[in-house]
Structures are given as C-alpha cells and as structure tokens.
C-alpha positions, 0 to 999 in steps of 0.5 A: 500500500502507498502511503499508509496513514499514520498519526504519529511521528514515529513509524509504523515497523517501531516497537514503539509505535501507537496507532493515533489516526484516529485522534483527530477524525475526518469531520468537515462539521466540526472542523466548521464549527472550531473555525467559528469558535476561534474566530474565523466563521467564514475560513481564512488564507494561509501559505502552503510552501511545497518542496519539489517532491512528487509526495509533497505536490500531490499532498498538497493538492489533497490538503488544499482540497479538503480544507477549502471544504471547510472555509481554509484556503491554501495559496500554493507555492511550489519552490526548489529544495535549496529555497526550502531550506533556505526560507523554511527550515533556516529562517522559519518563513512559512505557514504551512509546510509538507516534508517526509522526515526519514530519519530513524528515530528523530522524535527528538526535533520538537525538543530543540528550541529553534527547529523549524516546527518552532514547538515549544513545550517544557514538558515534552523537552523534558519527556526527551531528556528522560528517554535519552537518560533511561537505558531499559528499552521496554520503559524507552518505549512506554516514554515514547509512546507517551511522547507521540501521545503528548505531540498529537494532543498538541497538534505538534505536526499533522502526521498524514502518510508514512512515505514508502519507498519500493525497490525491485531487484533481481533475486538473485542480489542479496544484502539490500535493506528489507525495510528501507529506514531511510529514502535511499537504497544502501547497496554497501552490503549488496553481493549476488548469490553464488 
C-alpha cells in the first residue's frame, strides 16, 4: 500500500509505535464549527510552501482540497529544495509546510528550541531528556509512546502518510535493506548469490 496513514511521528515497523489516526477524525462539521469558535466563521488564507517532491505536490493538492471544504484556503507555492531550506527550515518563513522526515528515530526535533516546527513545550523537552537518560528499552518505549501521545494532543505536526519507498531487484542480489529506514537504497552490503 502507498502511503499508509499514520498519526504519529514515529513509524509504523517501531516497537514503539501507537496507532493515533484516529485522534483527530475526518469531520468537515466540526472542523466548521472550531473555525467559528476561534474566530474565523467564514475560513481564512494561509501559505502552503511545497518542496519539489512528487509526495509533497500531490499532498498538497489533497490538503488544499479538503480544507477549502471547510472555509481554509491554501495559496500554493511550489519552490526548489535549496529555497526550502533556505526560507523554511533556516529562517522559519512559512505557514504551512509538507516534508517526509526519514530519519530513524528523530522524535527528538520538537525538543530543540529553534527547529523549524518552532514547538515549544517544557514538558515534552523534558519527556526527551528522560528517554535519552533511561537505558531499559521496554520503559524507552512506554516514554515514547507517551511522547507521540503528548505531540498529537498538541497538534505538534499533522502526521498524514508514512512515505514508502519500493525497490525491485533481481533475486538473485542479496544484502539490500528489507525495510528501507531511510529514502535511499544502501547497496554497501549488496553481493549476488553464488
């Protein structure tokens, strides 16, 4: 399956990993409603800056759809990936952004106090201390699922799809990943079968 949904920011093949799809349902009525009750009755305009990657562009396309049905329209601004870096994750010029983070266990970012995502949140600082301080792995675990827990209940990031990538290989090649961690293909152990 293409891009499986996911509620969290740890993926779905970690022993840590909880389900939170559903913490926040698909409800056009709803989301209506909240709008209303924050003081935007009739929507609002926000910039979505996408970097040039197919799963952005085509994310982009869905958000913006789905949000115009509740009043939220998104102006759409497709840049290369050195202007990405350069005005979104250095200088924070952005309302609305969609990236892949592909790095294994990287939940840490929200605790840094000038990451792009510019989450700010003692607790949850805190939380990663401690994770990064506990050496037994199954309480590492209950701490990280109550990291993810706290990231949603915050609305952190909106965690949409986890990015698969596919390979096709002769079978008789051996040694490449199973479950790619990271979007590349590591060939450094690949050997072709006797």
């Amino acid at each position: 399956r293409l891009g499986p949904p996911i509620g969290s920011h740890v993926p779905p093949h970690h022993p840590a990993y909880i389900d939170l799809t559903g913490r926040y349902p698909h409800n056009p009525q709803r989301a209506r409603q909240l709008l209303a009750e924050a003081g935007y009755p009739n929507g609002f305009t926000t910039r979505l800056i996408v970097p040039p990657f197919w799963y952005a562009r085509i994310a982009g396309l869905v958000l913006a759809n789905q949000l115009a049905a509740v009043g939220v329209t998104l102006e759409t601004e497709e840049i290369d990936w050195l202007v990405w870096l350069d005005r979104v994750f250095r200088r924070h010029d952005f309302d609305v952004t969609i990236i892949a983070h592909t790095d294994p266990n990287d939940i840490n970012i929200y605790a840094r106090d000038d990451y792009y995502m510019s989450y700010h949140n003692p607790a949850f600082k805190a939380l990663m201390d401690r994770i990064e301080r506990t050496v037994d792995l199954g309480q590492q675990y209950v701490l990280l699922q109550d990291a993810q827990r706290m990231l949603a209940d915050d609305a952190a990031a909106l965690f949409l799809f986890q990015l698969t990538v596919h390979n096709v290989a002769d079978k008789r090649l051996d040694g490449l990943w199973e479950n790619l961690p990271i979007d590349i293909t590591d060939v450094t152990a690949a050997r072709w079968k006797e």
